[in-house]
MOPAC internal coordinates of N, CA, C and O (Angstrom, degrees):
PM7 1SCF
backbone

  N    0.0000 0     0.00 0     0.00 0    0    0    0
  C    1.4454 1     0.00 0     0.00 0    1    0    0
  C    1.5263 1   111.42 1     0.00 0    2    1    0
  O    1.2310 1   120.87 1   161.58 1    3    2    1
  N    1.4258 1   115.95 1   -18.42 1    3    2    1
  C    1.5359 1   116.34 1  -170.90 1    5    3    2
  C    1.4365 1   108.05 1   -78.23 1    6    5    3
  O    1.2310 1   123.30 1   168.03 1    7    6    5
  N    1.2774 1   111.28 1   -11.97 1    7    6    5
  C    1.6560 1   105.82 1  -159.23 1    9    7    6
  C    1.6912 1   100.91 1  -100.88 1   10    9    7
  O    1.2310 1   121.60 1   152.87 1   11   10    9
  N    1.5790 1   114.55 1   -27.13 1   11   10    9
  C    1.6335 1   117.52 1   161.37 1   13   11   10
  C    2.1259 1   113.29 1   -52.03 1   14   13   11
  O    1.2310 1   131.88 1   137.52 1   15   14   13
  N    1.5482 1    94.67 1   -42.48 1   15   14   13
  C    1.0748 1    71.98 1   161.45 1   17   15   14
  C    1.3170 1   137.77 1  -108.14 1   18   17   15
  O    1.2310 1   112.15 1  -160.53 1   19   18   17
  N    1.0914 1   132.41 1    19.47 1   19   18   17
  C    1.3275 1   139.44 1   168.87 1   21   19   18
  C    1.5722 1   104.22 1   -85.34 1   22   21   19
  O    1.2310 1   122.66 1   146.03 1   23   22   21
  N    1.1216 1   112.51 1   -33.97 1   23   22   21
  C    1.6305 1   128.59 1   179.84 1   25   23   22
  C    1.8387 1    90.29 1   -59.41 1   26   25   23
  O    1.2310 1   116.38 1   124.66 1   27   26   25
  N    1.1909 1   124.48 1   -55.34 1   27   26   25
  C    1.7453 1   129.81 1   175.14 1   29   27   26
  C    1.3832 1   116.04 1   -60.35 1   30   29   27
  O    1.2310 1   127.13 1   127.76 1   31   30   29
  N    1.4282 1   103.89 1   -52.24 1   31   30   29
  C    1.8031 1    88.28 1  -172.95 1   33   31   30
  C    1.6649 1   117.16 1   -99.97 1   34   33   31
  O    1.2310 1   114.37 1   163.43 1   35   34   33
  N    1.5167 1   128.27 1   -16.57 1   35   34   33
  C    1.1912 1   118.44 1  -177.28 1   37   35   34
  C    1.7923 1   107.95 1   -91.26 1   38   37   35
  O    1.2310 1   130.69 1   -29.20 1   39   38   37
  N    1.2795 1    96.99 1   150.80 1   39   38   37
  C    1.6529 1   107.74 1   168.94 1   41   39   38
  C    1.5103 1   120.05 1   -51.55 1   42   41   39
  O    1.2310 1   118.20 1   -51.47 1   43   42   41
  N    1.0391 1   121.04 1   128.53 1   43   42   41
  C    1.6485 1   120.15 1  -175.72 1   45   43   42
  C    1.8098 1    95.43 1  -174.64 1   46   45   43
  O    1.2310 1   127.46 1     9.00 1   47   46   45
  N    1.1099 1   103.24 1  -171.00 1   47   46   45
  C    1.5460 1   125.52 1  -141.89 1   49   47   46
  C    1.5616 1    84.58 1   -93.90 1   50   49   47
  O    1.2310 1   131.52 1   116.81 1   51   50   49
  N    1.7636 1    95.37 1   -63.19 1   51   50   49
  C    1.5725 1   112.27 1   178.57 1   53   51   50
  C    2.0274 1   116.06 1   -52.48 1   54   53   51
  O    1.2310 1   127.70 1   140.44 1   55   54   53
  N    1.0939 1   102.79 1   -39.56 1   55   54   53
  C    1.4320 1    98.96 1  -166.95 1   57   55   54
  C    1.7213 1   104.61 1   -59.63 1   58   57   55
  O    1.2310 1   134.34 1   147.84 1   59   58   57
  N    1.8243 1    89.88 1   -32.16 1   59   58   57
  C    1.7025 1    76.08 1  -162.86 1   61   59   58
  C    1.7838 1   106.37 1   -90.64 1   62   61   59
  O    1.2310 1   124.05 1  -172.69 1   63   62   61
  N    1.2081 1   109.83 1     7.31 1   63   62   61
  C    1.3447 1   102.88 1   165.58 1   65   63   62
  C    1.5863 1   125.53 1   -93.96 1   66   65   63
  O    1.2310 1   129.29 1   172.74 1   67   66   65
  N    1.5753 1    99.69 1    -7.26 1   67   66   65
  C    1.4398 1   121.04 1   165.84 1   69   67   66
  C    1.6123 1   107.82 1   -67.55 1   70   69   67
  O    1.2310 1   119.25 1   124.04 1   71   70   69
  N    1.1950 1   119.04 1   -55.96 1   71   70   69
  C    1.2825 1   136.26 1  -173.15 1   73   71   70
  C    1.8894 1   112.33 1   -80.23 1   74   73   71
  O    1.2310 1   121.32 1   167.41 1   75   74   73
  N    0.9622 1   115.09 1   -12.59 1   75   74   73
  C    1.5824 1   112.22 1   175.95 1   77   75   74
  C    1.8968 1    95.70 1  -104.05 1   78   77   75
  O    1.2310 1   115.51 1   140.38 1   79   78   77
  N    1.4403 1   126.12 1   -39.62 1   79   78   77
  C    1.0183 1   102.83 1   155.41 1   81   79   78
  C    1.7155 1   149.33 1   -59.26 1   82   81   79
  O    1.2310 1   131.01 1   146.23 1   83   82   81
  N    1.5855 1    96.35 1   -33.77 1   83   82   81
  C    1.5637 1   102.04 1   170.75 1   85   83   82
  C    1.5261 1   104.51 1   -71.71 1   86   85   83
  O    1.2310 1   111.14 1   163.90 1   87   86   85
  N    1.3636 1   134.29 1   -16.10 1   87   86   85
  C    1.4566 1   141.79 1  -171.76 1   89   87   86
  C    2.0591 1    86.81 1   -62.75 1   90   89   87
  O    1.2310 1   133.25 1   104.15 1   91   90   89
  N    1.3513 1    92.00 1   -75.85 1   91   90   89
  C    1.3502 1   109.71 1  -157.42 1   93   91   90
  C    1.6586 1   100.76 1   -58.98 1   94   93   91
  O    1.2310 1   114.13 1   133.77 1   95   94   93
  N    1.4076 1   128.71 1   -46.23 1   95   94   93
  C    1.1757 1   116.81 1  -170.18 1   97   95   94
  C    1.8885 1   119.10 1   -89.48 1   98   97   95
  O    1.2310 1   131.33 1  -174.46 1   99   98   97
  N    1.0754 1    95.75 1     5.54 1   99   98   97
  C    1.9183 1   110.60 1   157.29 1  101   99   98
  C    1.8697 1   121.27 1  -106.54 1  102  101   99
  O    1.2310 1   139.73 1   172.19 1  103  102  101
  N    1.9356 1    79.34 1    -7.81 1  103  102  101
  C    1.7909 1    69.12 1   162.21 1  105  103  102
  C    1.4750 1   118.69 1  -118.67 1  106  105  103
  O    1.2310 1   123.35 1  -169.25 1  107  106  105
  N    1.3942 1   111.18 1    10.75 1  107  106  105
  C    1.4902 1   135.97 1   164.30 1  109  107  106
  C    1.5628 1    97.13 1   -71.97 1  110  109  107
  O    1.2310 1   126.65 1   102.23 1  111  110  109
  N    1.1238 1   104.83 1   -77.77 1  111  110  109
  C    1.7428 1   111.61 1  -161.40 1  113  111  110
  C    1.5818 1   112.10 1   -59.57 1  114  113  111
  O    1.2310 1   124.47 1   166.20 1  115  114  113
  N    1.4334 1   109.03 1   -13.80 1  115  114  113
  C    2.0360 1   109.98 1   172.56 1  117  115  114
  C    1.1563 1    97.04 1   -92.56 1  118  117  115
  O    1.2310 1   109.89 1   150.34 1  119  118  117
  N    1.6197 1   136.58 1   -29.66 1  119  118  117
  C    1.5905 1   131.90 1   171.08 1  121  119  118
  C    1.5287 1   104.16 1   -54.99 1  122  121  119
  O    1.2310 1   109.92 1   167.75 1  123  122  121
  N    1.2885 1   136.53 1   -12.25 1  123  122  121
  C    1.4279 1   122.85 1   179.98 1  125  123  122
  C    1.1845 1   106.63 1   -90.54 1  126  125  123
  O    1.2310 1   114.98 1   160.73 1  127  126  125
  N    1.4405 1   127.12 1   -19.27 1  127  126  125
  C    1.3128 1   126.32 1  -171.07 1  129  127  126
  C    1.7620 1   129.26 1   -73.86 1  130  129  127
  O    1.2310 1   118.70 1   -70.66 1  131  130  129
  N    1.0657 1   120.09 1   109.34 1  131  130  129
  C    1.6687 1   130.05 1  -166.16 1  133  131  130
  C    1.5638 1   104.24 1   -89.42 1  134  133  131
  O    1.2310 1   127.35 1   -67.87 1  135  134  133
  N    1.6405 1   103.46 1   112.13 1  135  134  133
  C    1.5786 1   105.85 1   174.22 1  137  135  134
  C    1.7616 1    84.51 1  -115.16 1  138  137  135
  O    1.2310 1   127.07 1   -59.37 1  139  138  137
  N    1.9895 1   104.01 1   120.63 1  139  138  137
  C    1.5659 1    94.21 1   166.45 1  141  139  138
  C    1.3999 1   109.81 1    62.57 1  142  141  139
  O    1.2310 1   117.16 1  -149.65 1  143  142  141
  N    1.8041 1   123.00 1    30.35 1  143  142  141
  C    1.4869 1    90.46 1   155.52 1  145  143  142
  C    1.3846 1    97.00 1    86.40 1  146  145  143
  O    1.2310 1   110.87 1  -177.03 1  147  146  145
  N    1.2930 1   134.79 1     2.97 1  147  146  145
  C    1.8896 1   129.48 1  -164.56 1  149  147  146
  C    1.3501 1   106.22 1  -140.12 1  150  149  147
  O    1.2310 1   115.76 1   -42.19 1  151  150  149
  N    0.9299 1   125.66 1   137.81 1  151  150  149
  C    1.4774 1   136.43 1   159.17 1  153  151  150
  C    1.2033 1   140.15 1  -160.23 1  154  153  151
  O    1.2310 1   128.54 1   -57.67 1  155  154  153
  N    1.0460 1   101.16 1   122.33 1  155  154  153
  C    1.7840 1   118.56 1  -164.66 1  157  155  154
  C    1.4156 1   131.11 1   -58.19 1  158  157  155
  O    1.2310 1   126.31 1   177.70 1  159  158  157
  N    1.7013 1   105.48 1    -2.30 1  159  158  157
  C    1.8243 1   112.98 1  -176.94 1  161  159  158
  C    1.4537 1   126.36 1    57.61 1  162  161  159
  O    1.2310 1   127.48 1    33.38 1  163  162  161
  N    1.1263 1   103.22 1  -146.62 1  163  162  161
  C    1.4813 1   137.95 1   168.09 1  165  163  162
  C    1.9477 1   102.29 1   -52.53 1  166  165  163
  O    1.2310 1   136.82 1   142.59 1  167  166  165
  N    1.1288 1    85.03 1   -37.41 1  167  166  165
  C    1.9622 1    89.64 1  -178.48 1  169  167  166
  C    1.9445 1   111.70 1   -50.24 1  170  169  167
  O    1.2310 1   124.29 1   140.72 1  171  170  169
  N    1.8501 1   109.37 1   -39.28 1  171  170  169
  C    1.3038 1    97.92 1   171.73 1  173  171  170
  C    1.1112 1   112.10 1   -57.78 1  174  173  171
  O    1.2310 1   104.57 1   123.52 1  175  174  173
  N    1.2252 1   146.10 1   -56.48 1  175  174  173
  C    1.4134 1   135.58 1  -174.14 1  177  175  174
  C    1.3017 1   124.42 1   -21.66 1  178  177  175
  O    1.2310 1   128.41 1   164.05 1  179  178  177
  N    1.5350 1   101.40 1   -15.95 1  179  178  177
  C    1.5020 1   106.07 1  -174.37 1  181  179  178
  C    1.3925 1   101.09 1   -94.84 1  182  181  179
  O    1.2310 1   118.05 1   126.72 1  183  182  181
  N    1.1427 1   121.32 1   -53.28 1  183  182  181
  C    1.5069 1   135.29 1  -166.81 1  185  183  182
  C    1.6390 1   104.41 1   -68.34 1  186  185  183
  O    1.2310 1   122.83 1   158.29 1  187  186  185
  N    1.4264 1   112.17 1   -21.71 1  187  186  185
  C    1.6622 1    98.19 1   179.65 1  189  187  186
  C    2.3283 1    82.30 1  -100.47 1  190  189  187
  O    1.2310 1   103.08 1  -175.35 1  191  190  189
  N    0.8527 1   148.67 1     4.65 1  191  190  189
  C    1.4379 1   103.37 1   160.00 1  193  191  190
  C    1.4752 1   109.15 1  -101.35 1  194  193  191
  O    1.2310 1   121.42 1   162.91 1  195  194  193
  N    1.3898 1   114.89 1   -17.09 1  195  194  193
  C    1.6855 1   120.35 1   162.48 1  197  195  194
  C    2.1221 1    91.14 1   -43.83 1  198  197  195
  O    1.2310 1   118.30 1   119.24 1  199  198  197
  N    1.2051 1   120.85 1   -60.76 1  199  198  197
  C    1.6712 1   122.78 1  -176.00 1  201  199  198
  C    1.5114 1   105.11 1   -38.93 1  202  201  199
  O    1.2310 1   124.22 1   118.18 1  203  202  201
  N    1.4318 1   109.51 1   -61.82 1  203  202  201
  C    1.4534 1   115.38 1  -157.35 1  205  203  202
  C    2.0100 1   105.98 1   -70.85 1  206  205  203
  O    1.2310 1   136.36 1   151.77 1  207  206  205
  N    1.1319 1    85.92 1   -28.23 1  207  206  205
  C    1.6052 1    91.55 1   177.63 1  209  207  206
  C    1.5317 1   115.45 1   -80.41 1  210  209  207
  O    1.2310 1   125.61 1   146.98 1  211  210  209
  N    1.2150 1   106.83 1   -33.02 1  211  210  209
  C    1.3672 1   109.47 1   171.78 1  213  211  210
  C    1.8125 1   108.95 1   -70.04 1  214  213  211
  O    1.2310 1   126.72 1   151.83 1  215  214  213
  N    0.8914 1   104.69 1   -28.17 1  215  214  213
  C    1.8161 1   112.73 1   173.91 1  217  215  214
  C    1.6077 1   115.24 1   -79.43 1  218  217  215
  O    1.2310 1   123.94 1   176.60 1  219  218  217
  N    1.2329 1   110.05 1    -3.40 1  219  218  217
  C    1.7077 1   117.39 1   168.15 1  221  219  218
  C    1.1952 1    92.55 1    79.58 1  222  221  219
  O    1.2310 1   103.18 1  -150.44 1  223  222  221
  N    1.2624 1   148.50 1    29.56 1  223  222  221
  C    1.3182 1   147.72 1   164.08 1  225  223  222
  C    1.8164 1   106.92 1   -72.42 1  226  225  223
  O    1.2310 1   113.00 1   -77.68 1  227  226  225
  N    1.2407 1   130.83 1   102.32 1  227  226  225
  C    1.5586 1   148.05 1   176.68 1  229  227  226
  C    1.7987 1   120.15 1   -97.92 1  230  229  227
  O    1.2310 1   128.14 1   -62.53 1  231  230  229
  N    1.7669 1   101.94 1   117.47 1  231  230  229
  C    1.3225 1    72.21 1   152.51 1  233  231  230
  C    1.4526 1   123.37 1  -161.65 1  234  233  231
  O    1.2310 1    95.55 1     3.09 1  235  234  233
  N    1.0313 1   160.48 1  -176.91 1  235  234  233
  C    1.4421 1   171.08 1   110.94 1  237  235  234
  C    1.2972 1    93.87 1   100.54 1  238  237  235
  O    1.2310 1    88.40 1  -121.75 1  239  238  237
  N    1.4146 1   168.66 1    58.25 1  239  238  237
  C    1.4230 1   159.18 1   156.26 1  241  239  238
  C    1.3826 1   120.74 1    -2.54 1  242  241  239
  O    1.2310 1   125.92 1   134.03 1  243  242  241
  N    1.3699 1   106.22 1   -45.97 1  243  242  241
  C    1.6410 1   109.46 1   156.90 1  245  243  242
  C    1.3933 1   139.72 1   -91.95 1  246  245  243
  O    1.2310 1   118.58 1   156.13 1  247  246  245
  N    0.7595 1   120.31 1   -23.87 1  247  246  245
  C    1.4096 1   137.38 1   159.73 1  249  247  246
  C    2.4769 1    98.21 1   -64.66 1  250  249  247
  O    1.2310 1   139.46 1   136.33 1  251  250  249
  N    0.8208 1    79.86 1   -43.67 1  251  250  249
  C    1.6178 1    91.76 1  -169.73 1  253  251  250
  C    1.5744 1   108.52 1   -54.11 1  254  253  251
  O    1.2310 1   126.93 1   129.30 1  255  254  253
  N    1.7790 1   104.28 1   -50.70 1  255  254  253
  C    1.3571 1   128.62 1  -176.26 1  257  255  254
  C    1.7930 1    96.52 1   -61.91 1  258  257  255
  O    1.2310 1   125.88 1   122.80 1  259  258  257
  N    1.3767 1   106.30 1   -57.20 1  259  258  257
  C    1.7072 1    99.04 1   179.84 1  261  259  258
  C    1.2995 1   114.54 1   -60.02 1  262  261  259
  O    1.2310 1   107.56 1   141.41 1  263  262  261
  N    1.1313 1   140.81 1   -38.59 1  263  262  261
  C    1.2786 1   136.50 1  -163.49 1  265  263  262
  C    2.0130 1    98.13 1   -77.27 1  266  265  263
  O    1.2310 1   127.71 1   150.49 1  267  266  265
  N    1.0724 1   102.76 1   -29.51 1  267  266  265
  C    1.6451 1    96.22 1   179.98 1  269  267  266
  C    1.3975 1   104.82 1   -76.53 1  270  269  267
  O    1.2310 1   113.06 1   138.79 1  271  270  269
  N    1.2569 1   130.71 1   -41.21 1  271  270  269
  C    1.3377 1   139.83 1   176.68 1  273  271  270
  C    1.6043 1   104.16 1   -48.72 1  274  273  271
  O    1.2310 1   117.35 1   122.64 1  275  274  273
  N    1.9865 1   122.65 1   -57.36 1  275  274  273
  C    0.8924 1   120.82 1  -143.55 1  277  275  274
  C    1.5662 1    92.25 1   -81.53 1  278  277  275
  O    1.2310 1   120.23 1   145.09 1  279  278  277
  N    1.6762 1   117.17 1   -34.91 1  279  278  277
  C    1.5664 1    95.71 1  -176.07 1  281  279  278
  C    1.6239 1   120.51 1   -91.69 1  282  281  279
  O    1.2310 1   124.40 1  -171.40 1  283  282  281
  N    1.3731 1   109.17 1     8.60 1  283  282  281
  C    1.5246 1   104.08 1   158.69 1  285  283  282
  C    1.6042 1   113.20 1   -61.19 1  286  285  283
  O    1.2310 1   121.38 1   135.19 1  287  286  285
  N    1.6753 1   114.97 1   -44.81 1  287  286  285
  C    1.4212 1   111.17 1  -176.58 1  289  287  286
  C    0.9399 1   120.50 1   -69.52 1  290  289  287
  O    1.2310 1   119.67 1   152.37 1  291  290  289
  N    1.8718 1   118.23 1   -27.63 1  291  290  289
  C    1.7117 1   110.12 1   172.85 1  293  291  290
  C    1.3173 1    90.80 1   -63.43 1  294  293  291
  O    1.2310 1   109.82 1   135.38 1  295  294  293
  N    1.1580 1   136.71 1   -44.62 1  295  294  293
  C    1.7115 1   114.43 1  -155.35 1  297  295  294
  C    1.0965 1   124.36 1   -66.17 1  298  297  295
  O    1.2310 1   118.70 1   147.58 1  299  298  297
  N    1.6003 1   120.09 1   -32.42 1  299  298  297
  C    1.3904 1   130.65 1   178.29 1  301  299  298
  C    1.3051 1    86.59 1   -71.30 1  302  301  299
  O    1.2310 1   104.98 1    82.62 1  303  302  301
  N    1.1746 1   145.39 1   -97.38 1  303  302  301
  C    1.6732 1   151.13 1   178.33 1  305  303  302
  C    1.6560 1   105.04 1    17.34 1  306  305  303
  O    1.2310 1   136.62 1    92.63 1  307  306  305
  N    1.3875 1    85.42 1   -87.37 1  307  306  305
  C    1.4743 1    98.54 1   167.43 1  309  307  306
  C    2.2240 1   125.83 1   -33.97 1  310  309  307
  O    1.2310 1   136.51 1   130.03 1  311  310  309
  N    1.4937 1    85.64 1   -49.97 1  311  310  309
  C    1.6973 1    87.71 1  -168.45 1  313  311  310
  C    1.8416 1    78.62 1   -85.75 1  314  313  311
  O    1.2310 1    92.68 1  -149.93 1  315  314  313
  N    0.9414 1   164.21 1    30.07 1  315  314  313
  C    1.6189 1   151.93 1   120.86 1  317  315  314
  C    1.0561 1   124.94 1   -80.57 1  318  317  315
  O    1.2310 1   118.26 1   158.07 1  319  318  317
  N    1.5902 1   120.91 1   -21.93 1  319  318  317
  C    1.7370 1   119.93 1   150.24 1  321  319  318
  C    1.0566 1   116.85 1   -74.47 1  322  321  319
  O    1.2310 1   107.97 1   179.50 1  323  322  321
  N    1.4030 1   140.07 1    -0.50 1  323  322  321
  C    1.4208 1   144.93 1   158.85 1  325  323  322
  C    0.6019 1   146.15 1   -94.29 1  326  325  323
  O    1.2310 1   129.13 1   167.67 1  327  326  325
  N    1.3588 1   100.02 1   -12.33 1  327  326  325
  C    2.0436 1   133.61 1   161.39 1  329  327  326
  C    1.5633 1   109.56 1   -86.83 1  330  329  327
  O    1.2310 1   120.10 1   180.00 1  331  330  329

């Protein structure tokens, strides 16, 4: 049981892929949610790691740096198959 949580609170490779997935898949599952006919999508994703960050939740600096790198290039990628 000690190593689930050490797997949660210490810095590692794994934690932060634990934590960028629960980011993305709690801001998937509140994008389904309809207040009035409205819904915000893909946009929670933003608002739940604005949450997790606001909760002092940290992780991987390098691993962190690549993952910002890697989805700037899907995005351009992406916005050039659409052009």
């Amino acid at each position: 049981m000690n190593w689930i949580i050490e797997l949660l609170t210490k810095q590692s490779f794994a934690q932060t892929i634990i934590v960028f997935g629960l980011v993305i898949a709690f801001g998937i599952w509140f994008g389904k949610i309809k207040i009035f006919g409205v819904s915000l999508g893909v946009t929670w994703v933003l608002f739940v790691g604005l949450f997790f960050s606001f909760m002092g939740i940290v992780v991987h600096p390098e691993l962190q740096d690549f993952l910002k790198e890697f989805g700037l290039v899907l995005f351009v990628y992406t916005l050039g198959l659409q052009v």
